[in-house]
N, C-alpha and C positions, 0 to 999 in steps of 0.2 A: 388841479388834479384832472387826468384826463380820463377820456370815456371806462378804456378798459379797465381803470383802478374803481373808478367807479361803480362799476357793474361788482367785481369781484366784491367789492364791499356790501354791497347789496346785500349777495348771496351770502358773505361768511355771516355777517347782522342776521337775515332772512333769520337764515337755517339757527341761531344761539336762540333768538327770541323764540321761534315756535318752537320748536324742543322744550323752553322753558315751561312755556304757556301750555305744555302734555299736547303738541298734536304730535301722529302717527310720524317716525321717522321718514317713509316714502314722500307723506306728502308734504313734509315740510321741505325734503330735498327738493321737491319738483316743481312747487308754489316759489320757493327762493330764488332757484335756478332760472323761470322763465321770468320771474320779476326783474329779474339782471339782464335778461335778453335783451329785455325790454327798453334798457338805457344802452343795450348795443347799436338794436335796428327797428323800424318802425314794426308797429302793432303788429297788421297783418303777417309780415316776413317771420316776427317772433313767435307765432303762432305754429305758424305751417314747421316752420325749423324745430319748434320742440317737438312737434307732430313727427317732422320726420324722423326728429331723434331718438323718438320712443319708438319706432317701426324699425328703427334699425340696430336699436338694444335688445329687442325679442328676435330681431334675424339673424341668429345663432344656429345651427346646426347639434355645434355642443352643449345647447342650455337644453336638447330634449332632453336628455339624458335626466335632469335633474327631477323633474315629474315622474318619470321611472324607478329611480332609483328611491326616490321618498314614498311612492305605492308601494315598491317592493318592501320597503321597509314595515308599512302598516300592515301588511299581508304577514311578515314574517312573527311580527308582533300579538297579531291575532291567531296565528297557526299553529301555537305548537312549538314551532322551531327553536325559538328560546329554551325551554324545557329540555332539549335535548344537548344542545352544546351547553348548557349549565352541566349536563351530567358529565361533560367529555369534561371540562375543565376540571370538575370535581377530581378525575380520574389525576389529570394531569399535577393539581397540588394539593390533595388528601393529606402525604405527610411532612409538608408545612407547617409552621410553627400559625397558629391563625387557622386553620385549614379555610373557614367558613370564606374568609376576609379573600384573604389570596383566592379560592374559587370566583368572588365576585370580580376582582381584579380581572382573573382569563376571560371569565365570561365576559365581561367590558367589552376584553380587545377582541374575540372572537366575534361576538353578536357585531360591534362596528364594524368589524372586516368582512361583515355580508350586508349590512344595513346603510351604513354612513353615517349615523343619527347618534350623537352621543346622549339625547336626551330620550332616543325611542332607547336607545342601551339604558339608563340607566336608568328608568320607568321598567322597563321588562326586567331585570337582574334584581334590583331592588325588592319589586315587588314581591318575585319566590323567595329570595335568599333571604331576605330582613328576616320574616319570621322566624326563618330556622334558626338564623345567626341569634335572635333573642330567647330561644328556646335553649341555646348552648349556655349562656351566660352572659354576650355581647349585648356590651351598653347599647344605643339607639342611639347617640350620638357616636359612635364609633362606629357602627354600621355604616350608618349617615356619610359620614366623612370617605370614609373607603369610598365608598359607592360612586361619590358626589366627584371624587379625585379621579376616579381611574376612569370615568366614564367618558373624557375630550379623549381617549385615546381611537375612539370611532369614528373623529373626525381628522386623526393622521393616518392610519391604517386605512389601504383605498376598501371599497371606493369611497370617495370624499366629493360629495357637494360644492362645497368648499373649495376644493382644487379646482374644481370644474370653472365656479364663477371667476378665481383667478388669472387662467386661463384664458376667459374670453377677453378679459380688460389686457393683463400683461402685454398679448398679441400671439407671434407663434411660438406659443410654447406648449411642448404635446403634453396631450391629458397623460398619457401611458407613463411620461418621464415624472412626471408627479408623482402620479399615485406609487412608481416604484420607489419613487425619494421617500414616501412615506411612512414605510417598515420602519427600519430605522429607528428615525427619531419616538415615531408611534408605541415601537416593541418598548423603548430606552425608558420612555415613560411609565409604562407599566411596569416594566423590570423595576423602577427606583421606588415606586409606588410601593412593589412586593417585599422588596428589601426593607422597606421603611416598618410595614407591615410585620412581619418578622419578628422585629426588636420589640414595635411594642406591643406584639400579642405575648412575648413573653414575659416582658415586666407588668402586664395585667391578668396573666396567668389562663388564656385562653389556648386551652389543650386543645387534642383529637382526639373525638371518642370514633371516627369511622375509619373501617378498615375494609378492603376492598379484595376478595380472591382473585385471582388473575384469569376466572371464567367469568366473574361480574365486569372488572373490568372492560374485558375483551365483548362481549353483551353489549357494554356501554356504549362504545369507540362504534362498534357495527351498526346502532342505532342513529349513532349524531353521526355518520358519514354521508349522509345523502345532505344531509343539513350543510356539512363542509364544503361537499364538492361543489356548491354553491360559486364558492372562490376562486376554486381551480378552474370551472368553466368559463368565468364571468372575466376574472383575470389573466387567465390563460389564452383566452380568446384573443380578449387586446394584444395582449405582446406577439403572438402569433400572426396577428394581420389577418386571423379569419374573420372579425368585426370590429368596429369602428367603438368606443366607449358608449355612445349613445343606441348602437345595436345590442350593446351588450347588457346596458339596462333596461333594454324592453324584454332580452331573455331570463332576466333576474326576476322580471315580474312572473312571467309565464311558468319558470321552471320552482321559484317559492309557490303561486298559486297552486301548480301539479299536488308536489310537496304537500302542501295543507291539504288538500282534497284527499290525498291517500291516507293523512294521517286522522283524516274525521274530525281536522278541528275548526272548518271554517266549513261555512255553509252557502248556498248560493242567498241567502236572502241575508247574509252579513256582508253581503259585496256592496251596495248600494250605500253603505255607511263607512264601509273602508274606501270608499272612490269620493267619497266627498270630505272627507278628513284629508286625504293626500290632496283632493283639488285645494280646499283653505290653505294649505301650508304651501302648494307651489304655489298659485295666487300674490300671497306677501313677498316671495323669494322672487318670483317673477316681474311683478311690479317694479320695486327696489332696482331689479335691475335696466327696467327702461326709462326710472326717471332719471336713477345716475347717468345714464347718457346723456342727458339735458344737463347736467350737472358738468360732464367730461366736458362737452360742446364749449360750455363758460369759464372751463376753468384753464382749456387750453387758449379761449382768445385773451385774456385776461393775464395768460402766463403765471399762473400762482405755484406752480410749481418750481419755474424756474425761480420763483423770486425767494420760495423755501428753502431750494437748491444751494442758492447762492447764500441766505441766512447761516444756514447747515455750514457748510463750507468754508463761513467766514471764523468760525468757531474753531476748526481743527482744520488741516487737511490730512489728520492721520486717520484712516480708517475705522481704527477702534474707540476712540469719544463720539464717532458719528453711531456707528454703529449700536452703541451704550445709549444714545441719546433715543436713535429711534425705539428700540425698545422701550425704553421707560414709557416715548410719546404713548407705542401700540398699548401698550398695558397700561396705560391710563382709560385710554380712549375703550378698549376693552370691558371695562367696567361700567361705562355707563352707555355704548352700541352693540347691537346687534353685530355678529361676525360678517356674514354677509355686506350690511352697506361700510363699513371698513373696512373690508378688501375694496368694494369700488370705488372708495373715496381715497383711501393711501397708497393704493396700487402705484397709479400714474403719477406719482407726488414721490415716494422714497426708491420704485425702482430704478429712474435711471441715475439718481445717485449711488445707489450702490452699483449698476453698471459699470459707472465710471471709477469704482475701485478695482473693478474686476471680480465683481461676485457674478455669480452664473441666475438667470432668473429662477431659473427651478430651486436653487440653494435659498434665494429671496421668496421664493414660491412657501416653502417649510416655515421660513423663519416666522414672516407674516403669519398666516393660520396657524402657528403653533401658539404665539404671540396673543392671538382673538379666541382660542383654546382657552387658555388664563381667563380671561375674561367673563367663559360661562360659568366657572365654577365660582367667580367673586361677586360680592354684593355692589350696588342696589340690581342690578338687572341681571345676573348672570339665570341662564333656562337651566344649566344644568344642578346648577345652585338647590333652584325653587324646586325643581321634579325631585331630586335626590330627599329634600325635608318633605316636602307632602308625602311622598312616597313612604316615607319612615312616620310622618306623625310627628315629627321635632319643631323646636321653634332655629331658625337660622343661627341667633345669637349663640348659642346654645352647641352649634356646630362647628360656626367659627377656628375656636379655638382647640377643636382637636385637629379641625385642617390647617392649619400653621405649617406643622411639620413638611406635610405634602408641597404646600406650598415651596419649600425650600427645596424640596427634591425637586418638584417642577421646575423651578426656574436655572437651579442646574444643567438641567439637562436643555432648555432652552438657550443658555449660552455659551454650549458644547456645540449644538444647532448651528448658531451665529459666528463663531467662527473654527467651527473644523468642518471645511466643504464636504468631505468623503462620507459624512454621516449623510450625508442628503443624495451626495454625489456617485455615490461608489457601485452600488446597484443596477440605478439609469446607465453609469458607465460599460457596467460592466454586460450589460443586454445590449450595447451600442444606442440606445438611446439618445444621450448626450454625447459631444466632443469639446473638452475642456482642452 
């Protein structure tokens, strides 16, 4: 066996044992990964090389962005602003079969289409809506479920976190062609979620008792509009070329902070506890991303990719069993990682086989994060999972099986994703974005 088999063996060993053993994903990747340097190049060389590798996983331009946009999040969270796009949504699906249900659904994808957090979404939604929904006649498990389902739609609808750390790994692939791939499939998920909705808020007989005049409504919409334009400027920006994604998240922070201050719901002496809630959460995000560089460093002398590659390809060479097959891998893996270090672990490993079919990487960009989306809503580790039942007060088991259903819509729609390009493709196209 020669060096570089050796090393990669190292790291896959490393990285199974400590995970077993409960240490911290980050640093099992980054103890594994220079353990394996180790049998590349002598001590010292391995040292400095992981040192360098960790200074040049934080040398992003595009990873500020993601500090930004998770303050802007906890700002929005503690602001107010939640409270008002719940009332737009309300507005939006009041005569709904569900009404309560379907409102948490818009609220999902709205609150994520200014936050990027499907668990800051579905801690804020949950938290107002459950009551009410249990005041209607809405089981706690049925709340649960909705909440817990429609809540990764914050992480396809931009901005996305997510997309961002994509992005740095893939190579050049613009944050802007992402984040517009991500309506779409984002909206598609919600929509199948509502439909689902629907059916069974009738066969459990969950009516509407609220009705809305068209001066309350119109009230409403004029209230959660400052709250929107959030998107429009934030969004609007990027595709316009008057800021970069990462300028556009330090306006997200400034213009949610304004926002809260007008609205009298944040205070200056709540800032010092909102700044240090988003530092812990960039912190692990950040991390993650520079040991996986030490990790990328090993995996490309090693070649473990290509040697996946050519496994993969020994199987089929038709597109769609490969395609079928990574899925299953991502949604295994899904369930027991964090979203994040599975984008930087299978990034560089399944993109340029699907390259080499001809999928476009922003098309691989959706598939992937939609793919680690599944993942938060499944057990043992899923955040969006755990937030959605504390939130409600349920036990998981217990929620399980009213999410089933969801579960089939999701992945629906997830292999609509996988192979019809235009769901990912058509938007980026159609802004000049991409050239397919």
């Amino acid at each position: 066996m020669n060096t570089a088999a050796i090393a990669g063996l190292i790291m896959v060993i490393g990285i199974v044992i400590t995970l077993a053993l409960g240490m911290p994903i980050a640093i099992s990747i980054g103890a594994s990964s220079t353990l394996a340097m180790l049998a590349i190049l002598p001590f010292h060389q391995s040292m400095i090389t992981s040192a360098q590798r960790v200074f040049t996983g934080a040398n992003s331009f595009a990873l500020l962005a993601i500090p930004f946009f998770i303050l802007a999040g906890n700002i929005m969270n503690n602001g107010g602003i939640a409270k008002r796009l719940i009332g737009c949504a309300k507005i939006l699906a009041h005569r709904l079969p569900g009404c309560l249900a379907q409102t948490n659904i818009v609220a999902n994808m709205l609150f994520g289409a200014i936050s990027g957090s499907g668990v800051a979404a579905a801690a804020a939604m949950g938290g107002i809506l459950e009551p009410l929904e249990e005041k209607e006649g809405y089981t706690k498990e049925f709340s649960a479920a909705v909440n817990i389902a429609s809540g990764p739609t914050g992480m396809m609808i931009p901005p996305s976190n997510l997309m961002i750390v994509y992005s740095t790994v893939a190579g050049s692939v613009s944050i802007a062609a992402l984040f517009m791939a991500g309506y779409i499939p984002g909206v598609l998920w919600g929509i199948g979620c509502m439909i689902l909705v629907a059916f069974m808020a009738k066969k459990r007989g969950y009516v509407n008792t609220e009705r809305y005049s068209v001066k309350e409504a119109l009230k409403t919409f004029l209230d959660g509009i400052p709250s929107l334009l959030l998107i429009v400027i934030v969004i609007g920006g990027i595709l316009g070329g008057v800021f970069t994604a990462t300028e556009g998240s330090a306006i997200a922070v400034v213009y949610s902070l304004v926002l809260s201050f007008i609205y009298r719901t944040i205070k200056v002496k709540d800032l010092p506890r909102i700044l240090l809630e988003s530092v812990k959460t960039t912190a692990i995000v950040e991390f993650m991303v520079c040991v996986s560089s030490i990790m990328s460093w090993v995996m490309s002398f090693t070649k473990i990719p290509q040697l996946i590659a050519s496994s993969l390809l020994s199987v089929s060479h038709n597109f769609v069993p490969i395609l079928l097959i990574m899925n299953v891998i991502l949604l295994i893996v899904g369930t027991f990682m964090d979203p994040t270090p599975a984008v930087l672990i299978f990034t560089p490993i399944f993109l340029p086989i699907c390259q080499s079919f001809g999928m476009h990487p922003v098309q691989f960009g959706l598939m992937i994060v939609m793919n680690l989306c599944v993942g938060t809503i499944t057990p043992p580790v899923g955040a969006i999972l755990f937030t959605g039942c504390k939130i409600a007060d349920v036990k998981i088991e217990s929620v399980i099986k009213t999410l089933l259903p969801f579960f089939f819509v999701v992945l629906i729609t997830l292999l609509m994703v996988t192979f019809i390009p235009d769901l990912s493709l058509w938007i980026p196209k159609m802004l000049g974005l991409v050239t397919v």
